[in-house]
N, C-alpha and C positions, 0 to 999 in steps of 0.2 A: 666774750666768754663762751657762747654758744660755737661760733667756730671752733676754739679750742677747744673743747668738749666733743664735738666731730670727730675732731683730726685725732684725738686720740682715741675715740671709741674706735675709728679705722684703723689706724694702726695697732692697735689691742686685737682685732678682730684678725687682724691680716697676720702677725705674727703667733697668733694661737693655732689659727687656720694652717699655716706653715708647719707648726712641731708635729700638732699631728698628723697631718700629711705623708710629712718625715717617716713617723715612726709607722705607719699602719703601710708600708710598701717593704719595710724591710723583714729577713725572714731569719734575723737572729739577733738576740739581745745581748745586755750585758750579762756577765756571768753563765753565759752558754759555750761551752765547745766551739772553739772556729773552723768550722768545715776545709778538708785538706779540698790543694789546688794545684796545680803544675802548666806553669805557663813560662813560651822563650821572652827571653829580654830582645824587645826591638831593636836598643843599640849595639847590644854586645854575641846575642844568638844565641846565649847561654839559658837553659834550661834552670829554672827554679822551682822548686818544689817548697809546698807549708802541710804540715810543718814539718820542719829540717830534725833530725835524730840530735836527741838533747839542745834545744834552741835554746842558745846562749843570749838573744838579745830580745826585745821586744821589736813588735813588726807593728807597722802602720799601714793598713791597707788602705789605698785611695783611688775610688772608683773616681775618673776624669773624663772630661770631653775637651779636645785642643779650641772646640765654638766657644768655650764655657767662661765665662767674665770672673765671676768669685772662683775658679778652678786655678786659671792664672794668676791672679792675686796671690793666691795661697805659695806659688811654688820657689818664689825665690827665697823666703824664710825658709822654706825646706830644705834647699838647697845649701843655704849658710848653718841651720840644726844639723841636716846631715854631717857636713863637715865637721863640725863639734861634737858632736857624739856618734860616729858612726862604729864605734866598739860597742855601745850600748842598746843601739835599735837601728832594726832595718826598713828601709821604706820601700813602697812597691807599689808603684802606680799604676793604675790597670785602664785602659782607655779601654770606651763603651763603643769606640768607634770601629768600621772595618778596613779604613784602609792604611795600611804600615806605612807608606810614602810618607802619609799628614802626620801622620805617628810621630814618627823618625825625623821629617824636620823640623818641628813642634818640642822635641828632646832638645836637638841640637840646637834652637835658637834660645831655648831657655836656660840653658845649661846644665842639665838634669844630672845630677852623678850619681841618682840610681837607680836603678832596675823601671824601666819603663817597660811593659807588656801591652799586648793587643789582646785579648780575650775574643777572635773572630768565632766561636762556635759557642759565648756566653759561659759556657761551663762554669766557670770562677764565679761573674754574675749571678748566674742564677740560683746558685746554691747561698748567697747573700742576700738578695732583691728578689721579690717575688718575680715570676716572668710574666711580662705582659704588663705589669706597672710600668706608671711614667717616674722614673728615677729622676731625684730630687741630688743635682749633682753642684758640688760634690760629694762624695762621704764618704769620710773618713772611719775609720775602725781598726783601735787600738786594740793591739792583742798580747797577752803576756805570754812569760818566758815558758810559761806550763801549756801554752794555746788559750787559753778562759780570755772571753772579750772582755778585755777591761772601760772600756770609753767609746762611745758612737756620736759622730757629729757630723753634720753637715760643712759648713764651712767651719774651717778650725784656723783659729788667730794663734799667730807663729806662738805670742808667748804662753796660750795655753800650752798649744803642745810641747814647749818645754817645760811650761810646769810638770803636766803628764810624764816627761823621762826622768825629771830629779824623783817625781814621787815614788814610782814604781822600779825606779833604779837604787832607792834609798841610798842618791847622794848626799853627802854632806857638806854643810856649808864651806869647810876646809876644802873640800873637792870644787866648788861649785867655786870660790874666793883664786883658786890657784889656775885655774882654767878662766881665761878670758870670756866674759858675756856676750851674748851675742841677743839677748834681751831681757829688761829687769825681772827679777823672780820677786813673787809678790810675797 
């Protein structure tokens, strides 16, 4: 009983230690203005700018590292949400790293279908993440159709983030029932 009583003071400990962590390196919360950015797509060379004149969908910003274990995890539900609602939100993955080569084939082995950037001069970063923090990667930051950060997460579980699009797309289950799942809405 003693061991078990440990093991979860430690782990209690460890993941408290974590949220906050989290939170006290980032430099914008929920319900704040999402700071504008303009950065090229590694794969495609196209120039993106946030936010876009009348933004028609919700945007997912997601600061990544291609070293990153829970980064990778995260991308291939992305990959298949993308696909499924890519009318409804845009994703835009922002690697912390500097060099485009690891970028670029890190895209292409994952199958990324969209917008993957390099942020090499931080600009993006740093107007999210304090500078000079150790960034707690990944993290994610959902953003509404007005810009207002709606949602901050570190690692984000594929079906959160679709719960996240039905709620703030106020789908309906008729929408949600006629369109194929791609994971259960709780």
């Amino acid at each position: 009983m003693k061991k078990f009583m440990f093991f979860c003071l430690i782990f209690t400990g460890v993941f408290f230690s974590e949220q906050i962590g989290f939170k006290e390196y980032l430099l914008v919360a929920k319900g704040s203005k999402a700071p504008e950015f303009s950065l090229y797509d590694v794969i495609k060379g196209n120039k993106h700018s946030f936010p876009v004149k009348k933004e028609s969908k919700l945007v997912l910003l997601n600061f990544f590292a291609t070293y990153c274990g829970p980064c990778k995890t995260e991308f291939p539900g992305f990959v298949r949400l993308y696909d499924k609602y890519k009318d409804k939100i845009e994703i835009y993955a922002v690697s912390v790293e500097k060099n485009n080569k690891i970028i670029f084939d890190f895209a292409t082995e994952q199958k990324l279908n969209f917008p993957v950037f390099m942020d090499y001069t931080k600009h993006c970063l740093n107007q999210y993440i304090k500078p000079g923090s150790t960034v707690v990667l990944p993290t994610n930051i959902l953003i509404g159709k007005d810009g207002v950060i709606l949602e901050i997460s570190n690692t984000l579980e594929n079906n959160t983030l679709e719960e996240w699009i039905i709620k703030y797309c106020s789908l309906s289950k008729a929408e949600i029932i006629n369109d194929k799942k791609v994971f259960p809405v709780k």
